[in-house]
C-alpha positions in Angstrom: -3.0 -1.4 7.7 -4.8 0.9 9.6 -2.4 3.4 11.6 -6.0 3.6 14.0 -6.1 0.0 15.3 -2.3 -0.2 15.3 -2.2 2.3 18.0 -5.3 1.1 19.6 -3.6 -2.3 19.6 0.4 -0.8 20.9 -2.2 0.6 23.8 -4.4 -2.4 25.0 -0.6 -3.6 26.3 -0.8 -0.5 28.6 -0.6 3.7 28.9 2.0 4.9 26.3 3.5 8.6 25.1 3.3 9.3 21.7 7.0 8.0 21.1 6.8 5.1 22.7 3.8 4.6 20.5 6.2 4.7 17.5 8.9 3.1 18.9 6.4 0.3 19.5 4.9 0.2 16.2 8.3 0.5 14.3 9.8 -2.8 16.5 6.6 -4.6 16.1 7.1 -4.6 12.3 10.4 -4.7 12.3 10.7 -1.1 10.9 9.4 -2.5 7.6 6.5 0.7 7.7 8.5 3.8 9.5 5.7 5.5 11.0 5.6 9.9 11.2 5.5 11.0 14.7 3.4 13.3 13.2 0.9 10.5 11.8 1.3 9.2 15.8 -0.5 12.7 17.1 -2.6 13.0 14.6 -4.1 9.8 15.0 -4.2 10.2 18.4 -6.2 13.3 18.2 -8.7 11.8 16.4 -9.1 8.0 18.3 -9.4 11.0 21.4 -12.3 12.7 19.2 -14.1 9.5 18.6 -13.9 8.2 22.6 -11.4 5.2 21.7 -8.6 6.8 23.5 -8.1 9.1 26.6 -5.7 11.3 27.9 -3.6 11.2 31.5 -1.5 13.9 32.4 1.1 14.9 31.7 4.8 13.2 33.2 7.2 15.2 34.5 9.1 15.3 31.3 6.3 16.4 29.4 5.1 13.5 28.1 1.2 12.9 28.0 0.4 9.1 28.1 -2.7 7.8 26.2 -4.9 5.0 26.9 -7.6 2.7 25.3 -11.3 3.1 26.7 -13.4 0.4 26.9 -15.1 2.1 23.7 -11.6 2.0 21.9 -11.2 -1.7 23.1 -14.7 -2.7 21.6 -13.6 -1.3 17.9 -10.5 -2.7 18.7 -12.5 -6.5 19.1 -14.7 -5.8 16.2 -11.2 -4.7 13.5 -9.6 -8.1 14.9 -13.0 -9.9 14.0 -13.7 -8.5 10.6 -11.6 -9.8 7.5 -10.0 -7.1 5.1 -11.6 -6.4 2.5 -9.8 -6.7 -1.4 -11.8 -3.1 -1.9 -10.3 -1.8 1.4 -6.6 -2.1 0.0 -5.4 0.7 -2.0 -5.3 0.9 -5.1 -2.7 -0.6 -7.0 -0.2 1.8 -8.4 1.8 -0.8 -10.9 -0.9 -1.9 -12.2 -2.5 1.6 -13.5 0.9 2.3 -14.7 1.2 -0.4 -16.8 -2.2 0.1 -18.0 -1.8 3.3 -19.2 1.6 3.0 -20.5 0.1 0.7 -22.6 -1.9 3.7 -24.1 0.0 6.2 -24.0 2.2 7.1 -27.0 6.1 6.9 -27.1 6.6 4.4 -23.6 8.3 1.5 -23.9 6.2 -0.7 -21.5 8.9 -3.4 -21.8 11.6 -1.3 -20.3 8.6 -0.5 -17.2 7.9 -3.8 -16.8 11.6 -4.6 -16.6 12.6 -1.5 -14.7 10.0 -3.0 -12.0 11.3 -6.4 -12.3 14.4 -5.3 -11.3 13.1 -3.0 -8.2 11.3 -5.9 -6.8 13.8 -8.6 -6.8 16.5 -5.9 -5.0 13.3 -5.4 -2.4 12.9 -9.5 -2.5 16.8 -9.8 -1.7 16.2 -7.4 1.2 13.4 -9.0 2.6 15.2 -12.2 2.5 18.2 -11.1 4.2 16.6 -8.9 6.8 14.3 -12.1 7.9 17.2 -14.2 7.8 18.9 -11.8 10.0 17.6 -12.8 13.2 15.7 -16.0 14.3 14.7 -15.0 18.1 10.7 -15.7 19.2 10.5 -12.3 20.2 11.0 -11.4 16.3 8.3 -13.4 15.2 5.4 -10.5 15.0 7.5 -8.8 12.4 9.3 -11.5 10.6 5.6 -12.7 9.5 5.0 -9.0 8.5 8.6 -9.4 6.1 7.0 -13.1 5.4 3.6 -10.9 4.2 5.7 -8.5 1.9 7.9 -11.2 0.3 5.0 -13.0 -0.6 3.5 -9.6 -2.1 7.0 -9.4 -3.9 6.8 -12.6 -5.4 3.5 -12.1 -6.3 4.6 -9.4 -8.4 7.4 -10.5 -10.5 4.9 -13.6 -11.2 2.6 -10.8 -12.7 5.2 -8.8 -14.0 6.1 -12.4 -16.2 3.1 -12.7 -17.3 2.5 -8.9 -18.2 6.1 -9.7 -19.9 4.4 -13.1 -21.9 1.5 -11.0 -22.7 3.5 -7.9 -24.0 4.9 -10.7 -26.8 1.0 -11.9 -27.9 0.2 -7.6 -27.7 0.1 -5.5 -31.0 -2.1 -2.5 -30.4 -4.7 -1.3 -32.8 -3.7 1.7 -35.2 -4.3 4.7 -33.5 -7.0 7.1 -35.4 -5.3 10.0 -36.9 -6.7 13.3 -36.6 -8.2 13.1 -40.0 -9.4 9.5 -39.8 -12.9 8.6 -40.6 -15.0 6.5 -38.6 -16.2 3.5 -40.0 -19.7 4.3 -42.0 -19.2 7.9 -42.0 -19.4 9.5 -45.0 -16.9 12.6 -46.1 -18.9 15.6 -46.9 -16.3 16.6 -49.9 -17.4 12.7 -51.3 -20.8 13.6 -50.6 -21.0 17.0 -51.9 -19.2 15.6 -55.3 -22.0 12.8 -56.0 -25.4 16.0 -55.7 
C-alpha cells in the first residue's frame, strides 16, 4: 500500500497532526502494518512538496496539523479509481529464495520450504485469532485488511505444497566441474596427441 494515499485518505476525514495521522492509520488496519512516525513526516514532507497537502499552524502544544488540497484530493480520486497493478507489488522475497536455494550448493531447500511452512501457519493462527477477537462494525476496515493477509497466507502454504510436490519430481542436473568439458569441445592434450 502506498503510505502516500493512506495519509491522503486518514486526511480527506479532516486536519490531523502527524500522530494522529499514525494513530489513525495503525487503528484503521488494525495495527496489522505499524507505521514509523518517521515514515509519517517524511511522507508528509513530500505530499507538501508535490501540493497534495498543506500546512496550518501550529497548536498550542506544538502540533502542526496537515490538510488535503483540492490537488491532494484529485490524486487521491484518481489512486481509488485505478486498479493495482501485479508489477506494482513488490517483489516477492520467498519466492527468490527458493529459487536460488535451489541453485545454490549445500541448502536443503526442503528444510526452507518447511521452515516457511511452519512461519506461515503460526502467522495464519494469529490472523485467525486476532479477527476472531472482535466482531464490532466499527472493526470492519481492518478485519478485511486481516481477511486480505489470511488469504495471502493461505495462498502460500498452497504454494509452499506444491513447491514441496515439485521438490519430490526435482533431481538437478550434475553440476560442471571445474575441469569439465563442454559438449563438442575438443581437449587440446587429445588434439595435440593425434598431429
Amino acid at each position: 500500500m502506498s503510505i502516500r494515499h493512506g495519509l491522503l485518505a486518514l486526511l480527506e476525514r479532516g486536519q490531523m497532526y502527524g500522530y494522529q495521522l499514525r494513530a489513525a492509520f495503525e487503528e484503521s488496519t488494525g495495527s496489522t502494518w505499524p507505521l514509523n512516525i518517521g515514515q509519517v513526516y517524511t511522507t508528509l514532507n513530500r505530499l507538501e512538496r508535490d501540493g497534495l497537502v498543506r500546512p496550518l499552524p501550529e497548536h498550542e502544544g506544538g502540533q502542526r496539523p496537515y490538510e488535503i488540497t483540492d490537488a491532494g484530493r484529485a490524486d487521491l480520486a484518481l489512486w481509488f479509481a485505478t486498479p493495482i497493478n501485479r508489477n506494482d507489488r513488490p517483489r516477492d522475497e520467498l519466492s527468490i529464495k527458493l529459487a536460488l536455494a535451489l541453485t545454490t550448493p549445500g541448502v536443503d531447500v526442503r528444510a526452507v520450504v518447511q521452515t516457511q511452512r511452519s512461519a506461515t501457519m503460526r502467522t495464519l493462527q494469529e490472523l485467525t485469532r486476532l479477527k476472531y477477537a472482535s466482531d464490532r462494525p466499527e472493526d470492519l476496515p481492518w478485519r478485511l485488511v486481516l481477511d486480505a493477509m489470511m488469504f495471502q497466507a493461505e495462498a502460500e502454504v498452497r504454494w509452499l505444497d506444491h513447491c514441496e510436490t515439485s521438490l519430490v519430481r526435482y533431481s538437478p542436473a550434475p553440476s560442471p566441474g571445474p575441469a569439465a568439458v563442454r559438449p563438442g569441445a575438443v581437449d587440446r592434450t587429445e588434439e595435440e596427441a593425434r598431429r
